[in-house]
KELO-128817 format. One record per atom (N, C-alpha, C): x, y, z. Coordinates in steps of 0.05 Angstrom, whole numbers, padded with zeros to 5 digits, always signed. Example, Ala and Ser with C-alpha at 12.3 -4.5 7.8 and 13.67 -1.06 7.14 Angstrom:
// residues 2
+00264-00114+00156 +00246-00090+00156 +00264-00066+00156 +00257-00045+00142 +00273-00021+00143 +00258+00001+00157 
//
This chain:
// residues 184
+00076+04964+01119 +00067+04992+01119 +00074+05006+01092 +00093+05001+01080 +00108+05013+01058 +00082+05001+01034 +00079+04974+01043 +00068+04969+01014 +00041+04980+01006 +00025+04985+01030 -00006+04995+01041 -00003+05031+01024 +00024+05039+01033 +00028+05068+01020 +00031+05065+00991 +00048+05043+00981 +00052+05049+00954 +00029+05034+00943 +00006+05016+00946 -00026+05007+00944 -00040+05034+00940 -00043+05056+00957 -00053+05077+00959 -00042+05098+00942 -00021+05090+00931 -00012+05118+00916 -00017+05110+00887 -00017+05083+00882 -00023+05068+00863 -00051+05075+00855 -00070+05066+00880 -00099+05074+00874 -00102+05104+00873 -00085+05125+00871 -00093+05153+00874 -00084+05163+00852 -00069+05150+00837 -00058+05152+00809 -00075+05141+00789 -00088+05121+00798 -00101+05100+00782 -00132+05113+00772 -00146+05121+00801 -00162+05137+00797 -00164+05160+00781 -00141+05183+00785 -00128+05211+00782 -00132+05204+00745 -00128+05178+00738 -00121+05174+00708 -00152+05171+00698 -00163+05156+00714 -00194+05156+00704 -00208+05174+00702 -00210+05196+00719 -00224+05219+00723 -00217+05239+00692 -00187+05240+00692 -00174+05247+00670 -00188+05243+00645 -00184+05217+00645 -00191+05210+00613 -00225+05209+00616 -00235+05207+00636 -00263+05211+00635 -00271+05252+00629 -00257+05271+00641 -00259+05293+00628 -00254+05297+00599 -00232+05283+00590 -00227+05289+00570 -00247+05279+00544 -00255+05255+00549 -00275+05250+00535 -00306+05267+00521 -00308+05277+00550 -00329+05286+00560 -00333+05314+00531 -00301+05327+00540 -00288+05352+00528 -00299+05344+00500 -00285+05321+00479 -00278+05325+00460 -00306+05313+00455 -00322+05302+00465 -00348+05291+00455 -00369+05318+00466 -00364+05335+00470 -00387+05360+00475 -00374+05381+00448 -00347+05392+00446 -00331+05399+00422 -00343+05379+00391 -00343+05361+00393 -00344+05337+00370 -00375+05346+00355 -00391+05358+00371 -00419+05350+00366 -00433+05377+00349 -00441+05369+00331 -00450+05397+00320 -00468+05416+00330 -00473+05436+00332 -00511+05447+00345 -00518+05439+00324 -00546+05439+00348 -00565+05426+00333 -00583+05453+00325 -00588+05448+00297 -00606+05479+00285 -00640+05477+00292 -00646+05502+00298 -00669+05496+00309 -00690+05502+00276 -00707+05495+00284 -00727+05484+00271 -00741+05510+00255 -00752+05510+00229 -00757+05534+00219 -00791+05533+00205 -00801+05546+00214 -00835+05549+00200 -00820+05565+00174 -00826+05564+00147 -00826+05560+00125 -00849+05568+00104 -00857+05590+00103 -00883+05599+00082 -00874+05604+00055 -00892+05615+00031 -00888+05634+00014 -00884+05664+00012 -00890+05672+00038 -00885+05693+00045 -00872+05701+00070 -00866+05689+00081 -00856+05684+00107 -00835+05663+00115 -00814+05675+00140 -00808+05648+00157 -00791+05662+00186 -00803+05637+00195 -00787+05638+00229 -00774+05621+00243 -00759+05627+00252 -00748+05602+00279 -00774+05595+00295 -00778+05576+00295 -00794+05560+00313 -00784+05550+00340 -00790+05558+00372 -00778+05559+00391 -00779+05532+00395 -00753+05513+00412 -00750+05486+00415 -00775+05477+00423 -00784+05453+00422 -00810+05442+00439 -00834+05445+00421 -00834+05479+00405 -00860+05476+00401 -00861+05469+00370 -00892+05461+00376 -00907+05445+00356 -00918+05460+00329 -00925+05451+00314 -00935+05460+00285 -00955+05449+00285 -00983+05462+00290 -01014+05454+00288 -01017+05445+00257 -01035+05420+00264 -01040+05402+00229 -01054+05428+00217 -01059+05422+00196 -01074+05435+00176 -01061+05474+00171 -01041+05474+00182 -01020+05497+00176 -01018+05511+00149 -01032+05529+00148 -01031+05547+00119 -01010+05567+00120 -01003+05585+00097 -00996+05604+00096 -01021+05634+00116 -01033+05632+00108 -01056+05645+00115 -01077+05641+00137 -01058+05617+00158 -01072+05616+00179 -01057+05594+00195 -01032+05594+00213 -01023+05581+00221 -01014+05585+00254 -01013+05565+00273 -01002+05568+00298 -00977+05549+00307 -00965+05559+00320 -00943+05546+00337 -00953+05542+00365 -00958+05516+00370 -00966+05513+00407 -00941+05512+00421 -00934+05515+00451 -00915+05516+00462 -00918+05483+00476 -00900+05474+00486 -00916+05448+00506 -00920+05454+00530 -00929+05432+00543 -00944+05445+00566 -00925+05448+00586 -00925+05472+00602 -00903+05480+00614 -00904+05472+00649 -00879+05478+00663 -00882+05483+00696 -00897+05499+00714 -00906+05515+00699 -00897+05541+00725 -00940+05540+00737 -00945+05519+00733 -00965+05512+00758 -00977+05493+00747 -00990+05477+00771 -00997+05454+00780 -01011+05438+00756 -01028+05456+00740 -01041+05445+00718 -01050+05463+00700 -01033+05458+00682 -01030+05472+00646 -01056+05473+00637 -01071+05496+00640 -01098+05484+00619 -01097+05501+00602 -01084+05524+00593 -01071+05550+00580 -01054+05539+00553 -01049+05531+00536 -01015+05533+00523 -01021+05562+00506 -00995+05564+00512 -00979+05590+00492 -00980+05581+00463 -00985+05596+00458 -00982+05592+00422 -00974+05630+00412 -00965+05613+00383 -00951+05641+00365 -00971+05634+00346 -00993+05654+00330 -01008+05657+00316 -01003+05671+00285 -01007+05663+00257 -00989+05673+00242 -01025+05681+00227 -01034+05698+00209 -01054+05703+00202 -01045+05726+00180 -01051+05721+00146 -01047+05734+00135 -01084+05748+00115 -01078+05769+00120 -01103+05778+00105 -01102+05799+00081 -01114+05799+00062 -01112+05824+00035 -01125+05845+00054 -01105+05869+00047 -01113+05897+00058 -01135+05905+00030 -01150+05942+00040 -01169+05943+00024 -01162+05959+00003 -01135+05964+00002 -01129+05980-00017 -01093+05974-00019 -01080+05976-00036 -01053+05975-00050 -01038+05998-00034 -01054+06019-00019 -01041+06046-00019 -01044+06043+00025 -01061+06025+00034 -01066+06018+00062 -01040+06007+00067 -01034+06036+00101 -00999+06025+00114 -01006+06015+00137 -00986+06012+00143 -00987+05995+00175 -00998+06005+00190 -00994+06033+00192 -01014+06056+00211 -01033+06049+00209 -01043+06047+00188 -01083+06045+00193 -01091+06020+00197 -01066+06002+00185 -01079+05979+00203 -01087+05977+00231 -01058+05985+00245 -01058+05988+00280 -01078+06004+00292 -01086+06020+00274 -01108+06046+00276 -01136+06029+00281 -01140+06010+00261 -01159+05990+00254 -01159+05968+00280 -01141+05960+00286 -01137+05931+00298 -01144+05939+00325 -01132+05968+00336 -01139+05980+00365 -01161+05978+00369 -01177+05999+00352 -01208+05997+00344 -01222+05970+00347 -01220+05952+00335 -01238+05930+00339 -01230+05912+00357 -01201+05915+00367 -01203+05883+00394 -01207+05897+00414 -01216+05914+00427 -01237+05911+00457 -01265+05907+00447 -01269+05897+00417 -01300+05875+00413 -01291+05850+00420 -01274+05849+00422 -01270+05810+00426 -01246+05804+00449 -01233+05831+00466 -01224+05823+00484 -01244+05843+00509 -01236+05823+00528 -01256+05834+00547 -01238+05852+00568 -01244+05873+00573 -01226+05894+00593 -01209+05902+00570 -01204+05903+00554 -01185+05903+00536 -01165+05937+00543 -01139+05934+00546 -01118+05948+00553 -01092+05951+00545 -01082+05972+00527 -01049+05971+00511 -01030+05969+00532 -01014+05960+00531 -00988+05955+00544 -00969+05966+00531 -00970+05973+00508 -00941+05978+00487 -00957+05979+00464 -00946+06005+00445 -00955+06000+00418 -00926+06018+00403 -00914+06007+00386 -00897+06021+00366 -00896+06019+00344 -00879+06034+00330 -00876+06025+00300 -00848+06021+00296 -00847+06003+00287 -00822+05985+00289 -00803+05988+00264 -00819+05994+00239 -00810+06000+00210 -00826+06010+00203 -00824+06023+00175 -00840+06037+00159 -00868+06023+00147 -00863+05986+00152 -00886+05971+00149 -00890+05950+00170 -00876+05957+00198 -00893+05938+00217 -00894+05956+00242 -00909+05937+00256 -00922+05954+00282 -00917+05935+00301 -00920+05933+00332 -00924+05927+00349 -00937+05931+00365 -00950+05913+00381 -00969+05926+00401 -00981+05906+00416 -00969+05919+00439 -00984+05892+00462 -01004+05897+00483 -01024+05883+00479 -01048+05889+00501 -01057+05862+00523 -01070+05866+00532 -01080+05842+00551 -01113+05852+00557 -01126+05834+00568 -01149+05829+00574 -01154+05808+00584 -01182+05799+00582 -01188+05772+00584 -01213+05749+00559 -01203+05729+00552 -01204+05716+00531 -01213+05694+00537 -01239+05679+00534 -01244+05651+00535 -01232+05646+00571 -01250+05659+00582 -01242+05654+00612 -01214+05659+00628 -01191+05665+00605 -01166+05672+00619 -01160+05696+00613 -01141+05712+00637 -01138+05739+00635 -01104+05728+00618 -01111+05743+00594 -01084+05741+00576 -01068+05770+00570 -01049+05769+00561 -01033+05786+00542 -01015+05769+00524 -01023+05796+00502 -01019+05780+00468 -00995+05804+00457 -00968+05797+00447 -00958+05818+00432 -00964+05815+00405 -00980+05825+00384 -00974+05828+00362 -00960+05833+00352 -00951+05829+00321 -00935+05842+00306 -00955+05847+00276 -00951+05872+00261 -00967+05870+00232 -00946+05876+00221 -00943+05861+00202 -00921+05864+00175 -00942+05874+00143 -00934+05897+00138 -00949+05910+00111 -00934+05906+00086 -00932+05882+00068 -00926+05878+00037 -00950+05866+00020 -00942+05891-00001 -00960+05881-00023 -00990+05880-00023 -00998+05891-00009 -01037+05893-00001 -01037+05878+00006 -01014+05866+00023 -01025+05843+00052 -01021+05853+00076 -01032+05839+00101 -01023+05846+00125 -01011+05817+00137 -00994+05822+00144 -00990+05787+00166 -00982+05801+00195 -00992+05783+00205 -01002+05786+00224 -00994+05761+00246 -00975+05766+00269 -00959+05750+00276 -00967+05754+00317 -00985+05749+00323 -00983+05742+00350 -00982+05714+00365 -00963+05724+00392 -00967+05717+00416 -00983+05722+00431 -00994+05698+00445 -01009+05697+00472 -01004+05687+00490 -01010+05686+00517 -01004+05677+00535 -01013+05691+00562 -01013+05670+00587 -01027+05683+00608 -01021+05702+00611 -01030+05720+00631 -01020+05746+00635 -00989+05738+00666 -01006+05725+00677 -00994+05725+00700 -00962+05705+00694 -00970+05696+00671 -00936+05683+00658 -00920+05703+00641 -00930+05724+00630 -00920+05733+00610 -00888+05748+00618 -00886+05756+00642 -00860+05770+00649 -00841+05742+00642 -00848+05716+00648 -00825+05688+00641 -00823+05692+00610 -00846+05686+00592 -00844+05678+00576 -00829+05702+00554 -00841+05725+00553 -00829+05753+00536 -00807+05758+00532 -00786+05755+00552 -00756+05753+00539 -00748+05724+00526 -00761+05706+00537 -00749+05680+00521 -00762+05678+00490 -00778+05682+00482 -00794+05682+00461 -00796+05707+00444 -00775+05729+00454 -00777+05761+00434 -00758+05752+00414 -00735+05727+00416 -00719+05723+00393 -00720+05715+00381 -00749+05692+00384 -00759+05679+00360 -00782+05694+00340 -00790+05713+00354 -00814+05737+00349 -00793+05752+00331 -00776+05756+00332 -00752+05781+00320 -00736+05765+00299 -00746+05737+00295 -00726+05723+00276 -00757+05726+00248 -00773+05726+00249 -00792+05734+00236 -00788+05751+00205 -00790+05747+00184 -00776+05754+00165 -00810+05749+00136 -00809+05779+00129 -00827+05764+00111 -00806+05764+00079 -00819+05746+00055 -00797+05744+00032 -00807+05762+00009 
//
């Protein structure tokens, strides 16, 4: 009987040591490891954090570039992807601000969105704007946040899209890569 107890205390020690050095490992190999930096879109005039996963569409300009998201969970079949849209254009004058851009941009997208409706519009700095609308687009009812950035008789021009009916998931995960946005 004695020996069955000290077999068992043996194995409860023996184990107790594995578990041990199996935490500790665990510890110093999660500590050990560097972050990993996330990935950066890169212009002449521009740059952003690029959110994990997503992609950099071939043929990527300064003046006309997208970020796709991959294809996600949140139903049965993805036929939607999210993308971040980067689009830079010459304004018509040296002395044209952000205002009249937004002034401008209101104005013409209920020609190309259908129902078209603001959700949010601000001015964020003395040369960018914000403003988010929804509608419906190529058969899906979307909402898009823009952003316009005003240097130098340019506009850039930085939207999000995405379903409507996803957008409450996606808007807080994706406002910090929208906000890491920096023109040079």
């Amino acid at each position: 009987m004695n020996k069955i107890l000290t077999m068992r205390k043996l194995q409860f020690l023996f184990l107790t040591f594995l578990i041990s050095v199996q935490l500790l490992a665990q510890k110093t190999d999660s500590t050990s490891k560097k972050p990993e930096k996330e990935p950066v879109l890169e212009k002449k005039g521009y740059v952003i954090t690029i959110p994990k996963g997503w992609k950099i569409q071939e043929n990527c300009k300064e003046e006309l570039c997208n970020l796709v998201a991959p294809f996600d969970t949140l139903s049965i079949l993805d036929t939607f992807l999210e993308s971040i849209n980067f689009t830079v254009n010459q304004l018509p004058s040296a002395s044209y601000t952000v205002d009249e851009y937004a002034r401008f941009s209101i104005k013409y997208l209920p020609s190309v969105v259908k129902n078209f409706s603001i959700v949010d519009r601000k001015k964020i700095k003395s040369n960018a704007f914000r403003l988010t609308y929804k509608g419906e687009k190529d058969k899906f009812k979307q909402t898009w946040r823009q952003y316009y950035f005003v240097k130098n008789s340019k506009v850039y021009i930085m939207t999000f899209a995405c379903e409507t009916e996803k957008y409450t998931y996606y808007q807080p995960m994706i406002e910090p890569y929208l906000n890491s946005f920096r023109l040079k």
